[in-house]
C-alpha positions as CSV (number, residue, x, y, z in Angstrom):
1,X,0.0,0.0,0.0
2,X,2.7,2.3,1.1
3,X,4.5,1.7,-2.4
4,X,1.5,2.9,-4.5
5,X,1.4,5.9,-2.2
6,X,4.9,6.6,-3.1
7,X,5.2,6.0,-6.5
8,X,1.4,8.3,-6.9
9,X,3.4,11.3,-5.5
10,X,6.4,10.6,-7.3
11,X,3.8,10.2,-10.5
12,X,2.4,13.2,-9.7
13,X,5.5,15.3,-9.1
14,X,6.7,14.4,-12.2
15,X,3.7,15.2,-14.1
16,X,3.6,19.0,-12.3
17,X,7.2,19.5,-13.3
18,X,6.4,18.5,-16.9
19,X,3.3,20.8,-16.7
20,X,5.7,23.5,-15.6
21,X,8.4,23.4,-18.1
22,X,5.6,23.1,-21.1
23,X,3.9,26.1,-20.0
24,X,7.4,27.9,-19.9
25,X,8.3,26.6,-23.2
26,X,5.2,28.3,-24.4
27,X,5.4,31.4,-22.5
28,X,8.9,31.8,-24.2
29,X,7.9,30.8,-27.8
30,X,5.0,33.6,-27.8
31,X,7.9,36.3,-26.4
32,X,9.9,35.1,-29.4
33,X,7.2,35.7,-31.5
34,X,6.5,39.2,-30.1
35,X,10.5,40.4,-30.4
36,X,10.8,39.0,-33.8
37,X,7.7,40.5,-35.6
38,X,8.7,43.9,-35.2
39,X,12.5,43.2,-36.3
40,X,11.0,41.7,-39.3
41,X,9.1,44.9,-40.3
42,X,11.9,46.7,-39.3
43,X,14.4,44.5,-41.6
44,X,11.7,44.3,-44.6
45,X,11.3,48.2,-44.4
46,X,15.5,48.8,-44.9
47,X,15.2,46.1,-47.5
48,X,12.9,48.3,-49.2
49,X,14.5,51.4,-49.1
50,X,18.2,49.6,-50.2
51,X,16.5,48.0,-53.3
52,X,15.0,51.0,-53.7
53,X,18.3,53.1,-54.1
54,X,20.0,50.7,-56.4
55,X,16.7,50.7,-58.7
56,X,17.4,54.4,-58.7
57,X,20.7,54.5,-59.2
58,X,20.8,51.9,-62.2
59,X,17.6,54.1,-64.1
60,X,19.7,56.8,-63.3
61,X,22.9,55.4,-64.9
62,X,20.8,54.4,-67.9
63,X,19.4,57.6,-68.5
64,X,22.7,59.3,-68.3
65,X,24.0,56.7,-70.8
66,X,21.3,57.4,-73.0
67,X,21.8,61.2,-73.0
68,X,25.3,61.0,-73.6
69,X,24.4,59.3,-76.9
């Protein structure tokens, strides 16, 4: 009797640490998600604007080409 008893807590200790560390990991994964969303915009944006640029600077090129002819 005394065994199940024991091995019941130890069951259930085990169970509550593994309850603990799962909601952890998710707690974590949805602060990942948070921080990363906005360094994503933020990297997307300078993307843009560096694409951009060279875009500009090759029509730019062209069209000085062009008059030169």
């Amino acid at each position: 009797m005394m065994n199940k008893v024991m091995f019941n807590a130890v069951l259930k200790n085990a169970c509550s640490e593994m309850g603990g560390m799962m909601s952890a990991m998710d707690s974590s994964s949805r602060n990942a998600g948070k921080m990363l969303d906005p360094l994503t915009l933020t990297y997307k944006s300078t993307r843009q604007v560096s694409i951009t640029t060279e875009l500009i600077e090759i029509i730019s090129g062209a069209s000085a080409l062009e008059a030169a002819e």
